[in-house]
SEMARLO-204144 format. One record per residue: x, y, z of N, C-alpha, C in turn. Coordinates in steps of 0.02 Angstrom, whole numbers, plus 50000, padded with zeros to 5 digits. Each point is the difference from the previous one (the first is absolute). Layout:
XYZXYZXYZ;...
END
This chain:
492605059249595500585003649971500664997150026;499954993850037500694997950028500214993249960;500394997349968500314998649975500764998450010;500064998050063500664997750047500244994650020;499294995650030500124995250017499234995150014;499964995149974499514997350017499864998850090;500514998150037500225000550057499505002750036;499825006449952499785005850060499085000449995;499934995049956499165002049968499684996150067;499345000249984499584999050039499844992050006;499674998850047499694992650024499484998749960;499884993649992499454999249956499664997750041;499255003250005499534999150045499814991450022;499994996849960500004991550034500434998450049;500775004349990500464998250047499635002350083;499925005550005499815001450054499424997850014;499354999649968499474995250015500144992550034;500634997749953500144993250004500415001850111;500335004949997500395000250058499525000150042;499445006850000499345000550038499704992250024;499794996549940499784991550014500374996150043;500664999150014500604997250045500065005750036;499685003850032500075002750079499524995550040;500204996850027499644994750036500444995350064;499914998150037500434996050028500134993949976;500504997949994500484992449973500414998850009;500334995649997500844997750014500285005249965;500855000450060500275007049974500714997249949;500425001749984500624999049938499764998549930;499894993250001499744997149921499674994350006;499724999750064499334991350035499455004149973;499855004649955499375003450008499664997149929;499424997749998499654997949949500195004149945;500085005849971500205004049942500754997149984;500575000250061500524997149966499984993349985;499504993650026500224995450003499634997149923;499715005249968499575000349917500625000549959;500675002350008500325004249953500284993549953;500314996650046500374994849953499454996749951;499234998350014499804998349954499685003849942;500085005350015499845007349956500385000449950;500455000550010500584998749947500304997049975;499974992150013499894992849978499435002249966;499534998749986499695004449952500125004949928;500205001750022500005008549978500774997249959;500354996050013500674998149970499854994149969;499474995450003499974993849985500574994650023;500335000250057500384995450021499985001750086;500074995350024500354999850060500535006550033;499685005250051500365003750001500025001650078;500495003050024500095003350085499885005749995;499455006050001499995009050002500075001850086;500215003750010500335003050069499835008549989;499775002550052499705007349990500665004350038;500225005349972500675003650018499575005049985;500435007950048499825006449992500075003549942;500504996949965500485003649960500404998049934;500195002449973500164996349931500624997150011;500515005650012500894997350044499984993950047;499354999750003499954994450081499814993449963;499684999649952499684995049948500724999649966;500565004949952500414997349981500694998750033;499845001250070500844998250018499814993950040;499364998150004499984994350064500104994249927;499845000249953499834995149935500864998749969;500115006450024500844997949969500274996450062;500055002250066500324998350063499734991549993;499614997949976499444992650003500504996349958;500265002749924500474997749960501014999849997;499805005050051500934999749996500255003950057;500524994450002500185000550088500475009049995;500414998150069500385007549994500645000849988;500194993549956500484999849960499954999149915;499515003149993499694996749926500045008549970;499534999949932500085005249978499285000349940;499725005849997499444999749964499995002849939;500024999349930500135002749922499145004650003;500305005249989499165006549955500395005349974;499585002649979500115006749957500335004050054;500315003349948500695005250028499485006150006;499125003150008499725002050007499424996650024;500054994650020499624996950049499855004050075;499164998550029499765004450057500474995450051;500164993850000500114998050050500815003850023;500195001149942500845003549987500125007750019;499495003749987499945007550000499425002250025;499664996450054499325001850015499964998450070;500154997250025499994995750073500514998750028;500545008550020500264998650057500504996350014;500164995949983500264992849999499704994450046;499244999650001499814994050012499874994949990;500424999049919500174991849974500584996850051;500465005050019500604996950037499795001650064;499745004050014499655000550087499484991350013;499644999449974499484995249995500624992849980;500244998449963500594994649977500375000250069;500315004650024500574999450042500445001149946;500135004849966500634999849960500134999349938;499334995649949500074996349931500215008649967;500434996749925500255004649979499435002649919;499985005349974499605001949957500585000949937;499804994949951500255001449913499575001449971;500375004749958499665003449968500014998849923;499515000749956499954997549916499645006749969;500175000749948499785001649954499434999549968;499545005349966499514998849957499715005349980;499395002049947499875003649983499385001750038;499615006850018499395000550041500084994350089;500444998650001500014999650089499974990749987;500054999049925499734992849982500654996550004;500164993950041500624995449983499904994749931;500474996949995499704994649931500564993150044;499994994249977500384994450011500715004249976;500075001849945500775002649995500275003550029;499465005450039500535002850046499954997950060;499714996250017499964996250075500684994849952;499994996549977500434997749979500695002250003;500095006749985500615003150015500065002750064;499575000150042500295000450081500294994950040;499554993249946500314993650050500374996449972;500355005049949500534996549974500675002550041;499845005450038500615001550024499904999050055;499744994750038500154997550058500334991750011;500555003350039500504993650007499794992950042;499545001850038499534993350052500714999750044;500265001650000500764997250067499565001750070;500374998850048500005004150066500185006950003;500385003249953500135004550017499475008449955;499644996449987499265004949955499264998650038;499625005150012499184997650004499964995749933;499374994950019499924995449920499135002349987;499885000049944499155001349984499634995550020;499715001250025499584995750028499025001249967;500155008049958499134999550000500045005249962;499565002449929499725002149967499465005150011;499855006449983499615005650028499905004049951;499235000549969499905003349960499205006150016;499955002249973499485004750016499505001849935;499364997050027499425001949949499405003250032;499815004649948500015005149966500775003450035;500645000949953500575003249995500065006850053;500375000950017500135006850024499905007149978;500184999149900500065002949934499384999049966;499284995850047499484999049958499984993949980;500544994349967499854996949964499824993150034;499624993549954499854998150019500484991849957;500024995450039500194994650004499374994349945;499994997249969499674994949933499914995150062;499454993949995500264994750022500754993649985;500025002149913500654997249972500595003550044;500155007450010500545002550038500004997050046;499544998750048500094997950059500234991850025;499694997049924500264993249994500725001849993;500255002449947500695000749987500465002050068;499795003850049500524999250042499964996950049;499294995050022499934993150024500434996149986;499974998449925500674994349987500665001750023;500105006450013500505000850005500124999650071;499585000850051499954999050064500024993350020;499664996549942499944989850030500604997849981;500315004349932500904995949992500345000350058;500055007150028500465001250047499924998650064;499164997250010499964998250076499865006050025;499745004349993499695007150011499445001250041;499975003250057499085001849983499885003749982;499265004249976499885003949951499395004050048;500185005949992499435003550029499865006949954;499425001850017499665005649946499885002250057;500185010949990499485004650029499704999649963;499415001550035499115000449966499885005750034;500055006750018499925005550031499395002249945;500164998549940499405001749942499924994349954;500114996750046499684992049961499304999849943;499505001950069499475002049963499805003249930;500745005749986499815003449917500414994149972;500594996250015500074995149948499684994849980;499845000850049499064993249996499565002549938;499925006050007499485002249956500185000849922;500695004250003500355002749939500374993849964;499994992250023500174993449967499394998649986;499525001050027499484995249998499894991950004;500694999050047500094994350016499864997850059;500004994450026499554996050071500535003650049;499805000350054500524999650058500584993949997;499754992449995500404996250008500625000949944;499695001449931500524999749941500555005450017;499725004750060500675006749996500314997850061;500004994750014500334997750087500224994049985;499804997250026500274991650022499984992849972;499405002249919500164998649937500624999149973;500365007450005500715001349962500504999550069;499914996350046500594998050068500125006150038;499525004250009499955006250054499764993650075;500565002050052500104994750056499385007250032;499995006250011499885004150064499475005249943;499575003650024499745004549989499925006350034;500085006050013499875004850044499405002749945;499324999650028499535003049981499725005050009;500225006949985499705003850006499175003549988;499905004650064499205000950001500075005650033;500525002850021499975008850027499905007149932;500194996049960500325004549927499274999749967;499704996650016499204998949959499274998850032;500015003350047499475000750056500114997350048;500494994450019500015000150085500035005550017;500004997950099500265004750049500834999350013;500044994550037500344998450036500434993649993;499724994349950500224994450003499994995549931;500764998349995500194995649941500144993050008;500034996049971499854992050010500984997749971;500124995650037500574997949987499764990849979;500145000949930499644992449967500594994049983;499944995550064500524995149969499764994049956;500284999849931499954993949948500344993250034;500474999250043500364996050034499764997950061;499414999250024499675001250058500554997550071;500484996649990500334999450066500415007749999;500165003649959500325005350004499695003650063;499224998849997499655005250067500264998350070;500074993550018500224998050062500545003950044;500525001549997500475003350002499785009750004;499614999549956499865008349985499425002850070;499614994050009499705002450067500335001850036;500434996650005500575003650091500355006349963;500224999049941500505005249985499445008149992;499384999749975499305006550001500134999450058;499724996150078500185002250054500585004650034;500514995149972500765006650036500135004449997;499665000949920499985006949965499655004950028;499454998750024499455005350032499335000349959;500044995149964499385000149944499364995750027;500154995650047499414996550028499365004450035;499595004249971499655004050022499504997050025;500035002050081499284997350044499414998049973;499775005549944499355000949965499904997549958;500554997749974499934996749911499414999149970;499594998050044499235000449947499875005149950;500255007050038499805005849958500314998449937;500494998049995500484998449940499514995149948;500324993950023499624994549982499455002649974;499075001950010499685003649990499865004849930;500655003050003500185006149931500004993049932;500614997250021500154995149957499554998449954;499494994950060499474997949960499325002249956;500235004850055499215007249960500425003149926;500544999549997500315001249920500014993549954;500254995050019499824994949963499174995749982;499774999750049499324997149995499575003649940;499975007450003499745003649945500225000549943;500654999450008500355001049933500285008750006;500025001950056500075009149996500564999449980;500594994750008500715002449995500165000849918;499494996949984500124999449904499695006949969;499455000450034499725006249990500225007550012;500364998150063500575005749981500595003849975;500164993549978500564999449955499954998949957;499374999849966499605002449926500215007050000;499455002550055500025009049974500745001950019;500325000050046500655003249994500504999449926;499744992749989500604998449939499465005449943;499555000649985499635003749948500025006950013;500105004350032500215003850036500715004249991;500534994649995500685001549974500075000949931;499594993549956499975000249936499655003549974;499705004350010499855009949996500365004050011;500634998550043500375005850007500704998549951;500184993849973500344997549976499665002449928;499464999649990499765004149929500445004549989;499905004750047499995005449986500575001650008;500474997150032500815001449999500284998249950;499834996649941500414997749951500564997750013;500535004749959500644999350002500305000650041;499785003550059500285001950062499954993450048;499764995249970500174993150062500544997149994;500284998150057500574997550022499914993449991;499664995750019499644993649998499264999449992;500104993949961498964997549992499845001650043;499385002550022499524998950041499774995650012;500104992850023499694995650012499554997750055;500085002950045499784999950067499545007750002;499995002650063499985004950023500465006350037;500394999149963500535006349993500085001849945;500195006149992500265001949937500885006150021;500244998849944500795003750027499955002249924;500115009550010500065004149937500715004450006;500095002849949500405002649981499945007850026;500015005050031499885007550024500445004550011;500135005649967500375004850032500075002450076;500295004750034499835000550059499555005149972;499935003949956499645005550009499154997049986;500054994849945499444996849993499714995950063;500244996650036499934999150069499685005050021;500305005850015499675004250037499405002749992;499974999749939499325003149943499334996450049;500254992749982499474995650021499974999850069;500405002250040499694998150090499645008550003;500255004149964499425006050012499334999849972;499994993749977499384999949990499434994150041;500444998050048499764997750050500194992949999;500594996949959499914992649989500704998850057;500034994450022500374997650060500524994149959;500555001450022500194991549969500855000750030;500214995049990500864999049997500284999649952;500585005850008500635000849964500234993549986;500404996849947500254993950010500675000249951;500525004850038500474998949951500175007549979;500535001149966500245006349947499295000449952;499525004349990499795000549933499364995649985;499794995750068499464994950015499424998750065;499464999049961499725001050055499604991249997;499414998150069499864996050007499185001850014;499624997349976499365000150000499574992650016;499685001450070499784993249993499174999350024;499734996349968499175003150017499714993850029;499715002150063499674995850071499284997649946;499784995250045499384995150005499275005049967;500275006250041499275003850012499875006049964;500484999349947500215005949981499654997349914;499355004849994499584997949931500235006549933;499714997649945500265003049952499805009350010;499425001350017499905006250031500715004650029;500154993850058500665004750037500564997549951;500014999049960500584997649966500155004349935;499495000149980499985003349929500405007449978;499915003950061500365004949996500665001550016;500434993850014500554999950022500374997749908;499584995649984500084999849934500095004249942;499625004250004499855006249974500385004250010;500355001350057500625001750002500565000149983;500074992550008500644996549954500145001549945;499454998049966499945000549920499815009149973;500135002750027500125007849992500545004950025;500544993250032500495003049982500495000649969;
END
């Protein structure tokens, strides 16, 4: 009956099996046989040449990937509803030392080349302005939506004209994986995505998300900088570990099957009342407060999102059984 946050759902039993298997003694930080698999795991899994680095956290995966691209006089272009903008504190400029956040335009949390275009049109490059230095977009959207592999080319080019780097949240990578039905590589580094923050807390991890560099010297630098930060965890295996017990099986696709199928049931049934496609695994409807209220007395959990809006977003574990009647709801009022 909760419907709040994927955040909050449960572990998927491989993860902790997989953690149970790495309780063992081994080298402690990231010398441990589980981390020292990752880079070729995902070389793999990307079809190119890649650096993966295990972080606690998703903020920690996207501010070390931006801090990797632009110094602390630089400045980073995303959505004017971007997580990195309204979600984290300010640890794009905590992590940078300072880089400045522009902001663009778009519809569903989505930028396009034109309006990245119109942010960096109004920068003067003098001494006396931060200059852009790097590109920041987010798939699966904030608003749900999801990024094409063509979109993502399109604001690649626009990142290789300007000398850019390009980084994607992937916090729900995984439902855009699924809901394109396109490769990993075609939604990354195909279309000139330099950084990846891969998320795996939002879809059965525990504890640990992969920070994926397409640029592999980008990682060099980011080791010391995860250290200063406080991210170098003694244990890392446990991390490392999760990682691979989601990829090796394929659970991360598999869960981001049912969540995304999951939404697109509740998106049925909202009709007209959606705010945006459902493309992912969120859904954002239209609600009175009184209609709101209707529905949490009947036991359903979720976030307000707005005057007149609410946010619905359905976890890994959450099958059509527990789902159905939240639906049923909707669509009866």
């Amino acid at each position: 009956m909760r419907f709040f946050s994927d955040n909050a759902a449960p572990v998927h039993p491989a993860v902790l099996e997989a953690i149970a298997t790495a309780d063992e003694l081994d080298t402690a930080y990231d010398g441990d046989r589980w981390s020292k698999r990752l880079d070729e795991r995902f070389s793999a899994l990307f079809e190119t040449e890649v650096r993966a680095l295990w972080v606690p956290s998703g903020t920690a995966a996207n501010c070390l990937a931006l801090a990797a691209m632009c110094p602390p006089h630089g400045a980073v272009v995303c959505h004017k509803d971007a997580h990195i903008q309204n979600d984290e504190c300010g640890a794009p400029e905590f992590y940078t030392h300072g880089a400045k956040l522009l902001l663009a335009e778009g519809d569903g949390a989505k930028v396009t080349p034109e309006t990245v275009e119109a942010v960096l049109s109004l920068a003067r490059y003098d001494v006396h302005q931060q200059r852009p230095h790097a590109i920041s977009i987010t798939n699966a959207t904030e608003y749900g939506r999801v990024y094409t592999p063509a979109e993502v080319a399109a604001i690649g080019a626009v990142a290789k004209e300007r000398k850019l780097g390009f980084h994607m949240d992937g916090a729900r990578f995984a439902n855009a994986v699924v809901a394109t039905g396109a490769s990993p590589a075609d939604l990354t580094w195909r279309g000139g995505v330099d950084a990846l923050s891969f998320g795996f807390v939002k879809n059965g991890g525990m504890n640990a998300e992969a920070l994926v560099f397409f640029r592999p010297e980008l990682a060099d630098d980011t080791l010391f900088r995860r250290k200063r930060a406080g991210h170098l965890l003694s244990k890392g295996r446990y991390l490392a570990a999760q990682l691979l017990a989601m990829l090796e099986r394929e659970i991360w696709l598999d869960c981001a099957r049912a969540s995304n199928a999951g939404a697109a049931l509740l998106a049925k049934a909202a009709g007209a009342r959606l705010i945006h496609p459902a493309e992912a695994n969120e859904v954002f409807l239209r609600v009175t407060p009184d209609e709101a209220a209707a529905l949490r007395a009947k036991g359903f959990d979720f976030y307000d999102w707005g005057p007149g809006e609410a946010r619905l977003v359905v976890s890994w574990n959450q099958r059509t059984a527990d789902i159905r009647p939240l639906a049923d709801a909707i669509a009866a009022l």
